[in-house]
GURODREN-136019 format. One record per atom (N, C-alpha, C): x, y, z; atom name; residue in three letters; residue number from 1. Coordinates in nm, 3 decimals, always signed. Example, Ala and Ser with C-alpha at 12.3 -4.5 7.8 and 13.67 -1.06 7.14 Angstrom:
R      xx      yy      zz site code pos
R  +1.319  -0.569  +0.780    N  ALA   1
R  +1.230  -0.450  +0.780   CA  ALA   1
R  +1.320  -0.330  +0.780    C  ALA   1
R  +1.285  -0.225  +0.708    N  SER   2
R  +1.367  -0.106  +0.714   CA  SER   2
R  +1.290  +0.003  +0.787    C  SER   2
END
This chain:
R      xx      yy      zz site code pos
R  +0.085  -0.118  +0.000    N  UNK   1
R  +0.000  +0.000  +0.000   CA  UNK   1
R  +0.088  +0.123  +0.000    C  UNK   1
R  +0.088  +0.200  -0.087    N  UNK   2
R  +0.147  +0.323  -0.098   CA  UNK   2
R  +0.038  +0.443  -0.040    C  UNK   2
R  +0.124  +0.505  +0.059    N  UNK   3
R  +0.026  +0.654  +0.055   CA  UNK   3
R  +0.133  +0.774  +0.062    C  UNK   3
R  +0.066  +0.867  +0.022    N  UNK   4
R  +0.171  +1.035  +0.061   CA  UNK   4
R  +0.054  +1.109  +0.135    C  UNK   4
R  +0.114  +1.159  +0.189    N  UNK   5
R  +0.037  +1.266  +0.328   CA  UNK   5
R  +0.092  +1.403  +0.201    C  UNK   5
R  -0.059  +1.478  +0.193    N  UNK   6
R  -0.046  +1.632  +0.145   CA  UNK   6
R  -0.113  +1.737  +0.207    C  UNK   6
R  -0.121  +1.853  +0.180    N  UNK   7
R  -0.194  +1.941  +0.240   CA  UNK   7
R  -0.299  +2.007  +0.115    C  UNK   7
R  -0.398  +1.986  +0.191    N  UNK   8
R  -0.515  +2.062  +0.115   CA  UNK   8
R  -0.504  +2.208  +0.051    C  UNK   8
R  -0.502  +2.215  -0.125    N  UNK   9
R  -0.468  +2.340  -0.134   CA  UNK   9
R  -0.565  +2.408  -0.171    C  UNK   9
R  -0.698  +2.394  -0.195    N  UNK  10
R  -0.827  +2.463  -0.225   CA  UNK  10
R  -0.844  +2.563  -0.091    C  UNK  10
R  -0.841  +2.713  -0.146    N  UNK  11
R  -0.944  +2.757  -0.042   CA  UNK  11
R  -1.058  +2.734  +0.027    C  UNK  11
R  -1.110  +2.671  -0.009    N  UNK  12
R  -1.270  +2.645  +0.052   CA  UNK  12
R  -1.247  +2.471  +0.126    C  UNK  12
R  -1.086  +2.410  +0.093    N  UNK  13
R  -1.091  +2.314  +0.131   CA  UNK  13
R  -1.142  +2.157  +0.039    C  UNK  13
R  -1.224  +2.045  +0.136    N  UNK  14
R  -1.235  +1.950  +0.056   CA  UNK  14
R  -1.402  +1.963  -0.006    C  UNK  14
R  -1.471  +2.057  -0.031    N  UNK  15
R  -1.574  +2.081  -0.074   CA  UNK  15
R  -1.656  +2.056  -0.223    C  UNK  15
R  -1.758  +2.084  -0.217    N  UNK  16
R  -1.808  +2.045  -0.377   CA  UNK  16
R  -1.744  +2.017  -0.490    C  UNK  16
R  -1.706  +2.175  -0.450    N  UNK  17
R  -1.591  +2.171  -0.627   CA  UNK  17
R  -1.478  +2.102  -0.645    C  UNK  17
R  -1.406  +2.107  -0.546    N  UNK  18
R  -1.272  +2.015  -0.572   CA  UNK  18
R  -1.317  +1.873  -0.506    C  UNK  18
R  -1.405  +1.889  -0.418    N  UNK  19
R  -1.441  +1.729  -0.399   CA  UNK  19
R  -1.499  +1.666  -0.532    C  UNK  19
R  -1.588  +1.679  -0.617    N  UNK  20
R  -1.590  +1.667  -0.760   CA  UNK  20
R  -1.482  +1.596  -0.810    C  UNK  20
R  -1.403  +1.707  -0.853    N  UNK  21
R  -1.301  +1.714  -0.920   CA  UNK  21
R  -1.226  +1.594  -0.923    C  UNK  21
R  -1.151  +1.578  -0.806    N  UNK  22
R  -1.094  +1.485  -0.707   CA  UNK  22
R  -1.184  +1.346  -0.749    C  UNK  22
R  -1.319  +1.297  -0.731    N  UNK  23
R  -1.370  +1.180  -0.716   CA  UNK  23
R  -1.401  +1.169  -0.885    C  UNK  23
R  -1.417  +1.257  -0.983    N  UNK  24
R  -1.446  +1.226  -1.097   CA  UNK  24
R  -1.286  +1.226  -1.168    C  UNK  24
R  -1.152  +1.247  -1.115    N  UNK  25
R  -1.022  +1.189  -1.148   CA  UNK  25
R  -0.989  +1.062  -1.107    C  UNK  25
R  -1.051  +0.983  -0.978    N  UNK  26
R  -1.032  +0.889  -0.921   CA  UNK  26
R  -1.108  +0.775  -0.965    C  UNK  26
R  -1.202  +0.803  -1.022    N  UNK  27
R  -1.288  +0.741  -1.123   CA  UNK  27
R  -1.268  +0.666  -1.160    C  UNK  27
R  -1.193  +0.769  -1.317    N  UNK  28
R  -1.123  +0.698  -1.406   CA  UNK  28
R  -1.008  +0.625  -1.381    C  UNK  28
R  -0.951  +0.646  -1.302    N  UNK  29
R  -0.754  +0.524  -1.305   CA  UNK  29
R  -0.811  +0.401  -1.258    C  UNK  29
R  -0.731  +0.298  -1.283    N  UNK  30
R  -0.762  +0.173  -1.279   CA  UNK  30
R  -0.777  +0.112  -1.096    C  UNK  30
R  -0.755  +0.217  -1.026    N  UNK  31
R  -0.767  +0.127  -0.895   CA  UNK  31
R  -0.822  +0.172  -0.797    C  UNK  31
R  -0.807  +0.162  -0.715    N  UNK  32
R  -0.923  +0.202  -0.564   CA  UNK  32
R  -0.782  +0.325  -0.458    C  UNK  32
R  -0.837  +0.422  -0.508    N  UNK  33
R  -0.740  +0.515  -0.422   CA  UNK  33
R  -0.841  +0.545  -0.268    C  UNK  33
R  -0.765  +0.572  -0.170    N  UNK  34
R  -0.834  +0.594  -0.062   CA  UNK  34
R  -0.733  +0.748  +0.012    C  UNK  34
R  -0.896  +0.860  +0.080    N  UNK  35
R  -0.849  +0.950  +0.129   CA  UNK  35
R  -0.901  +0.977  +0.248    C  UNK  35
R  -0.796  +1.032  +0.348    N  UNK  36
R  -0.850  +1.076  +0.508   CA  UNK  36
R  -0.751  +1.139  +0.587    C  UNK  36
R  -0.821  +1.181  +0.653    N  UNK  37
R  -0.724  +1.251  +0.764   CA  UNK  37
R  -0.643  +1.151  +0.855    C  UNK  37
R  -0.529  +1.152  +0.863    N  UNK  38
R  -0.450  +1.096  +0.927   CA  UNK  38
R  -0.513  +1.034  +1.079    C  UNK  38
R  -0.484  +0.889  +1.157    N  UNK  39
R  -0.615  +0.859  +1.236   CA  UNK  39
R  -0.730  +0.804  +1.209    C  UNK  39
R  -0.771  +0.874  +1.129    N  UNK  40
R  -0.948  +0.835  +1.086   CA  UNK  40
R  -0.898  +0.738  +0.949    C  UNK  40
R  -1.049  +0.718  +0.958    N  UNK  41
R  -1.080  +0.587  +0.823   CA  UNK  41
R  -1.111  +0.688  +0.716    C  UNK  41
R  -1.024  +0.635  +0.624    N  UNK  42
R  -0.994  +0.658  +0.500   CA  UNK  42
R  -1.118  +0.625  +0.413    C  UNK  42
R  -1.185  +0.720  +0.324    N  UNK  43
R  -1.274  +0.689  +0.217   CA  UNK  43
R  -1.225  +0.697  +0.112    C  UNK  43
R  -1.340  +0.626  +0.014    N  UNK  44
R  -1.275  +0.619  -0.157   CA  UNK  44
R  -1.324  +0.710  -0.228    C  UNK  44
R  -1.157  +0.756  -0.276    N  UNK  45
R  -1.136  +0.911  -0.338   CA  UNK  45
R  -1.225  +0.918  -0.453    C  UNK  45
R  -1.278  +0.825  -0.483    N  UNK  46
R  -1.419  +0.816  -0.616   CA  UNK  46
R  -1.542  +0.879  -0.632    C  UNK  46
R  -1.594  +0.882  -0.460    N  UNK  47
R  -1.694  +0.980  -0.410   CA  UNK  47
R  -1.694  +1.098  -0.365    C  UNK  47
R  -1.744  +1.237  -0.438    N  UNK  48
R  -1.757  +1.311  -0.419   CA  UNK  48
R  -1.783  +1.332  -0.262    C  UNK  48
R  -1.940  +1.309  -0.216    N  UNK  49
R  -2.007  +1.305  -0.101   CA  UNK  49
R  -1.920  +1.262  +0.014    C  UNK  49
R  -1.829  +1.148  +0.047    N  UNK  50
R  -1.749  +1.086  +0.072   CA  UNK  50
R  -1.614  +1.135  +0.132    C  UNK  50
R  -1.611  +1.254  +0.043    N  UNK  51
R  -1.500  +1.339  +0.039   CA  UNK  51
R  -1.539  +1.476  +0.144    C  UNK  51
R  -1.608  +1.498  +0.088    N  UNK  52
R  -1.680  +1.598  +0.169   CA  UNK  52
R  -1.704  +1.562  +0.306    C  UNK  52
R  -1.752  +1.431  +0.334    N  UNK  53
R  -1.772  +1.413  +0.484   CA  UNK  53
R  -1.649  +1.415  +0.559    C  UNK  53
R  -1.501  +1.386  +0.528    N  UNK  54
R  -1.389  +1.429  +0.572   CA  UNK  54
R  -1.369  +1.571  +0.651    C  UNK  54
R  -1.432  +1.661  +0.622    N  UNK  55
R  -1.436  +1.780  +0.643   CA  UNK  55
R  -1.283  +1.865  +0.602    C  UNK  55
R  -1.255  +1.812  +0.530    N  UNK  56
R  -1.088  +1.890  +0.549   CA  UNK  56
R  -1.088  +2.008  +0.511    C  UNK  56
R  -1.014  +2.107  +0.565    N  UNK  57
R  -1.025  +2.234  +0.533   CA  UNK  57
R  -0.914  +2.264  +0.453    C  UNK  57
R  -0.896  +2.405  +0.410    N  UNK  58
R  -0.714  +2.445  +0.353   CA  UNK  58
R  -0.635  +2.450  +0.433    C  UNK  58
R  -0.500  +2.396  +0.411    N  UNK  59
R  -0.404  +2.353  +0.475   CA  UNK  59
R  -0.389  +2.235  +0.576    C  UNK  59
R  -0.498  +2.186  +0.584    N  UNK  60
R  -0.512  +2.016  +0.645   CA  UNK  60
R  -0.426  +1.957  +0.568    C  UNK  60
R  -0.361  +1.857  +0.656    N  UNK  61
R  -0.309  +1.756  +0.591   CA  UNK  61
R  -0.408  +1.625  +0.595    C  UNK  61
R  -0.401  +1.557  +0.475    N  UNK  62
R  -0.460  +1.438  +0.426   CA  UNK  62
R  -0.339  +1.324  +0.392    C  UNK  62
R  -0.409  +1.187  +0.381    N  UNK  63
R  -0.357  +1.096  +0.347   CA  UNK  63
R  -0.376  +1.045  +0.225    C  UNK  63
R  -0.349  +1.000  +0.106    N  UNK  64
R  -0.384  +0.964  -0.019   CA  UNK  64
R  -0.297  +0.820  -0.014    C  UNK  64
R  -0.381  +0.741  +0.001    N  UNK  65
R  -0.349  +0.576  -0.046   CA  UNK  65
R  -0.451  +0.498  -0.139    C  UNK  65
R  -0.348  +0.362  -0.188    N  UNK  66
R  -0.395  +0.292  -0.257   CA  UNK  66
R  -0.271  +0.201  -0.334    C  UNK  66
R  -0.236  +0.094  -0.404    N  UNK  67
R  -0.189  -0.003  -0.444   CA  UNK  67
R  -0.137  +0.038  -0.541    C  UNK  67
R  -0.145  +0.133  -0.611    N  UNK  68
R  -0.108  +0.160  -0.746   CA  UNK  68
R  -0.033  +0.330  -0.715    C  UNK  68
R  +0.070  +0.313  -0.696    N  UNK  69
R  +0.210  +0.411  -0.643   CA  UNK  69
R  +0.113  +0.555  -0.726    C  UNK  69
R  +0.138  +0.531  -0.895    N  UNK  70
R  +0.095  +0.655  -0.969   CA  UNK  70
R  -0.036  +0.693  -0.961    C  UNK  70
R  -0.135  +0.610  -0.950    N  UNK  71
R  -0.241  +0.637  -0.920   CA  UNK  71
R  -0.299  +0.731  -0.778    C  UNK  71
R  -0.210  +0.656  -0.675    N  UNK  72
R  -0.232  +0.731  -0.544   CA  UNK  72
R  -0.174  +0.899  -0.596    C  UNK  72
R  -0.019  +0.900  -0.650    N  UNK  73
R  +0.037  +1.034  -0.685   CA  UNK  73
R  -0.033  +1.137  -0.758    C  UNK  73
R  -0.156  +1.051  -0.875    N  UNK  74
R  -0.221  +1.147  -0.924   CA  UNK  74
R  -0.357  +1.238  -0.841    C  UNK  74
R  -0.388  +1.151  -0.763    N  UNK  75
R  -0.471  +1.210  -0.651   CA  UNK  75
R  -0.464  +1.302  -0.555    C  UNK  75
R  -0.312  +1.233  -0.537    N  UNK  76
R  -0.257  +1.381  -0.406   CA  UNK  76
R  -0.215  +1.477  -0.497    C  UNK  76
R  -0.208  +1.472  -0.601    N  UNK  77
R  -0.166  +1.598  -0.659   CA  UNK  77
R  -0.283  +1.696  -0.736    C  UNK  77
R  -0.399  +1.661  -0.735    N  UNK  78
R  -0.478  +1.703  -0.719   CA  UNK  78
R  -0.515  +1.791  -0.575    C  UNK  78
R  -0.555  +1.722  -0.498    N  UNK  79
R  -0.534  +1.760  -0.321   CA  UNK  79
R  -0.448  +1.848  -0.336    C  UNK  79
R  -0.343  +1.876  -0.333    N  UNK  80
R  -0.264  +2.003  -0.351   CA  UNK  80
R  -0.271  +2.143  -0.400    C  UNK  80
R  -0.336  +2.147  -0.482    N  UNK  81
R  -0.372  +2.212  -0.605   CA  UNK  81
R  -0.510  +2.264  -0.528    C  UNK  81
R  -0.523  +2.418  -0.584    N  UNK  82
R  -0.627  +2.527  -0.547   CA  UNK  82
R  -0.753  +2.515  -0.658    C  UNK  82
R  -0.843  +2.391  -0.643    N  UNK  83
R  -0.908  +2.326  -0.721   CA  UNK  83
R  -1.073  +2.400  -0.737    C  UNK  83
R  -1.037  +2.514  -0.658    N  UNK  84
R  -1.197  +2.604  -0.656   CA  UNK  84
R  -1.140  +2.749  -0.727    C  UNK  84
R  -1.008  +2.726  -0.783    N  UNK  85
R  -0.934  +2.857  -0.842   CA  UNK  85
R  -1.016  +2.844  -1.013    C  UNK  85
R  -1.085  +3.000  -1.063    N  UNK  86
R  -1.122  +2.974  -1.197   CA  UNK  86
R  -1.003  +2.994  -1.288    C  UNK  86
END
């Protein structure tokens, strides 16, 4: 299991828009990525709703795991990224 710990870079945090974003990228790759706050149980980065119940705000750190090294990397690098920026 690979994970990287990142920090939330959306202003508004893990919310609609980048929660979206985030679960309709996780979608598509071939494997089951999982996200959470360090501690807590990890949900699958696939669900929007899911994501959102995390509550993470900007500058939280999160956990991004899953089996597939690039797959997890493309997720947290999303998470990083100011994903409510037009």
């Amino acid at each position: 299991m690979h994970t990287i710990t990142v920090t939330v870079g959306s202003a508004v945090g893990l919310h609609a828009r980048p929660a979206g974003i985030i679960a309709e990228a996780a979608e598509e790759l071939g494997s089951e990525v999982l996200i959470g706050l360090p501690g807590d149980e990890a949900v699958d980065a696939s669900s929007a709703l899911l994501i959102m119940t995390l509550g993470a705000g900007h500058g939280d750190r999160v956990e991004v795991s899953g089996e597939v090294e690039s797959d997890v990397a493309a997720v947290a690098a999303l998470v990083e990224q100011d994903l409510d920026a037009e």
